[in-house]
VEXBAPA-989032 format. One line per field, with one value per residue (C-alpha): chain; residue number from 1; x, y, z. Coordinates in Angstrom, 2 decimals, m for minus. Each point is the difference from the previous one (the first is absolute). Example, Ala and Ser with C-alpha at 12.3 -4.5 7.8 and 13.67 -1.06 7.14 Angstrom:
# VEXBAPA-989032
c c(A, A)
k c(1, 2)
u c(12.30, 1.37)
v c(m4.50, 3.44)
w c(7.80, m0.66)
# end
This chain:
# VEXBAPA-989032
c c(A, A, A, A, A, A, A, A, A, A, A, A, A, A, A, A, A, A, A, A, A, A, A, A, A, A, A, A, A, A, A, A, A, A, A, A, A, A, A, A, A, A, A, A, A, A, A, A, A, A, A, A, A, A, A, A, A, A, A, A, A, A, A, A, A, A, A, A, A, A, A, A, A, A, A, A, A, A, A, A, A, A, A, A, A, A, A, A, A, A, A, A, A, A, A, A, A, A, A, A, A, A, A, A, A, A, A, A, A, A, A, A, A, A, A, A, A, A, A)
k c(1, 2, 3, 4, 5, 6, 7, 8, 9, 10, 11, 12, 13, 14, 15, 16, 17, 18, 19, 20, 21, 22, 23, 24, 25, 26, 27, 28, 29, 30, 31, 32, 33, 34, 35, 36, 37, 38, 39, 40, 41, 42, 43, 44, 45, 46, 47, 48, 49, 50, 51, 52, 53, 54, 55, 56, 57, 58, 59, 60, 61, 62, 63, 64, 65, 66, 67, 68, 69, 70, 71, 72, 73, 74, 75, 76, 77, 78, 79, 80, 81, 82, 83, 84, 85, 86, 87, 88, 89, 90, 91, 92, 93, 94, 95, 96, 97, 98, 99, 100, 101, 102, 103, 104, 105, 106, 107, 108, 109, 110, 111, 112, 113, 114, 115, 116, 117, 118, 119)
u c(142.02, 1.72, m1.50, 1.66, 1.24, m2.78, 1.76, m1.09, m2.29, m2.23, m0.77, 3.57, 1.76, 4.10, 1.33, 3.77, 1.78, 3.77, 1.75, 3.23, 1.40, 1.42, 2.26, m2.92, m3.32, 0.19, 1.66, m2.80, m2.82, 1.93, 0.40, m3.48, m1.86, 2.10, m1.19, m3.20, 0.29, 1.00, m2.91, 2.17, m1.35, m3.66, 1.64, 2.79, 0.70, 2.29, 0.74, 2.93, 2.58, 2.80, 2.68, 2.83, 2.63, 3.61, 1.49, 3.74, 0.98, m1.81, m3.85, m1.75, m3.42, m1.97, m3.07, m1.88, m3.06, m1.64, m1.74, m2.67, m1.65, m3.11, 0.22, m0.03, 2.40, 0.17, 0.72, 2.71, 3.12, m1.12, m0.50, 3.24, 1.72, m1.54, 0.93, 3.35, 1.38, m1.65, 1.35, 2.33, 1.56, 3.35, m1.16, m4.33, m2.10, m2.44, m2.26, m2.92, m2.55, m4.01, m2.95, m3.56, m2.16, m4.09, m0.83, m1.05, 2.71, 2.55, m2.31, 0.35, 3.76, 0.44, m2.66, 2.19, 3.25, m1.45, m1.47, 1.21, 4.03, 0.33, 2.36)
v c(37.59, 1.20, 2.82, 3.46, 1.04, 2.47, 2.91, 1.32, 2.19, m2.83, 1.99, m0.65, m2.70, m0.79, 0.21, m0.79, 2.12, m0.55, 2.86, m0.07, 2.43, m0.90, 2.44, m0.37, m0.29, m3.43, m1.30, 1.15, m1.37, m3.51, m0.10, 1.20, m2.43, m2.86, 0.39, 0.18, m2.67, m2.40, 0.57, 1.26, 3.68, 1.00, 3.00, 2.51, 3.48, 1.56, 3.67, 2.21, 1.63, 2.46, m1.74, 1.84, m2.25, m0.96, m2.68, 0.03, 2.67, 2.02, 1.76, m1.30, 0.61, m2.11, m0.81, m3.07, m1.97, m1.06, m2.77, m0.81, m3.12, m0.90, m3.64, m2.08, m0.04, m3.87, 0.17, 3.11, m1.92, m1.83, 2.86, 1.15, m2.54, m0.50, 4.18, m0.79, m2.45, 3.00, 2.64, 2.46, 1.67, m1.24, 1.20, 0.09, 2.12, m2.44, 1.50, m1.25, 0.73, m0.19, 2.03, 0.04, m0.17, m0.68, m3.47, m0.54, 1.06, m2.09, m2.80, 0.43, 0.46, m3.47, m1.50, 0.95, m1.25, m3.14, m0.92, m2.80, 0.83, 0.91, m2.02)
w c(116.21, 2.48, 2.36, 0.45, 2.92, 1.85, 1.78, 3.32, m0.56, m1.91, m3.43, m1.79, m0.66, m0.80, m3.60, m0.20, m2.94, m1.06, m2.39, m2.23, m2.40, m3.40, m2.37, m3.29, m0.32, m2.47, 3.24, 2.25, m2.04, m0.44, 3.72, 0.56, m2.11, 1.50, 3.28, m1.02, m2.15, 1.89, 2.70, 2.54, 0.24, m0.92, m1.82, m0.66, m0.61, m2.05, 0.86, m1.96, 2.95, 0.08, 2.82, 1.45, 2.20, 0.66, m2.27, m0.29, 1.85, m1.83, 0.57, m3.22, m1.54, m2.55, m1.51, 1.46, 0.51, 2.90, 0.20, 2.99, 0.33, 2.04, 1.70, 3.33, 2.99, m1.08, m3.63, 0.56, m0.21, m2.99, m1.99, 1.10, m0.52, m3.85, m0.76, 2.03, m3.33, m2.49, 1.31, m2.40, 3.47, 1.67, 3.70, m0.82, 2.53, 2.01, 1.99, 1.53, 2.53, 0.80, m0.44, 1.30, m2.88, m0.11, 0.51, m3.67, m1.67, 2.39, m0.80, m3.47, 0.53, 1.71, m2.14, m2.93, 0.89, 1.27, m3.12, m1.91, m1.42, m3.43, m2.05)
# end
């Protein structure tokens, strides 16, 4: 298993998350079980959102789903890369960053997505 990263101040470790939108919620739970399916994040979260943004030339508003999912720095671009070929979106929103967490659950995290792959 690999270990979590420990931040500086010793009593919180590193948890990597990545987040993407999708235009239904089918489409959000297909792309949230996948990732977890295939081992590459210890979970996912599916929230409902209201977006407002330019598209077109136009300011636009929709329903959507965002999706969150807790994994490693090192397993990142593979989940990524898997949602990437699944995704309904033209132009998808990646984004991506860390967050200090308590040491067991960022153990559990990289426990999880270092477990054998599901086929």
């Amino acid at each position: 298993m690999a270990l979590p990263v420990t931040s500086p101040d010793g009593i919180s470790a590193m948890v990597t998350w990545l987040a993407t939108t999708v235009d239904s919620e089918e489409s959000a739970r297909v792309l949230a079980a996948a990732g977890v399916h295939a081992r590459l994040a210890a979970c996912a979260q599916v929230e409902a959102i209201q977006s407002y943004y330019w598209w077109d030339n136009a300011l636009q508003t929709s329903a959507e789903w965002r999706i969150t999912y807790k994994t490693t720095a090192g397993q990142r671009p593979a989940l990524q890369k898997l949602l990437a070929s699944r995704h309904p979106y033209k132009l998808p929103q990646w984004l991506w960053g860390e967050s200090a967490a308590s040491p067991a659950y960022a153990a559990w995290v990289a426990g999880e997505v270092t477990a054998p792959l599901q086929v």
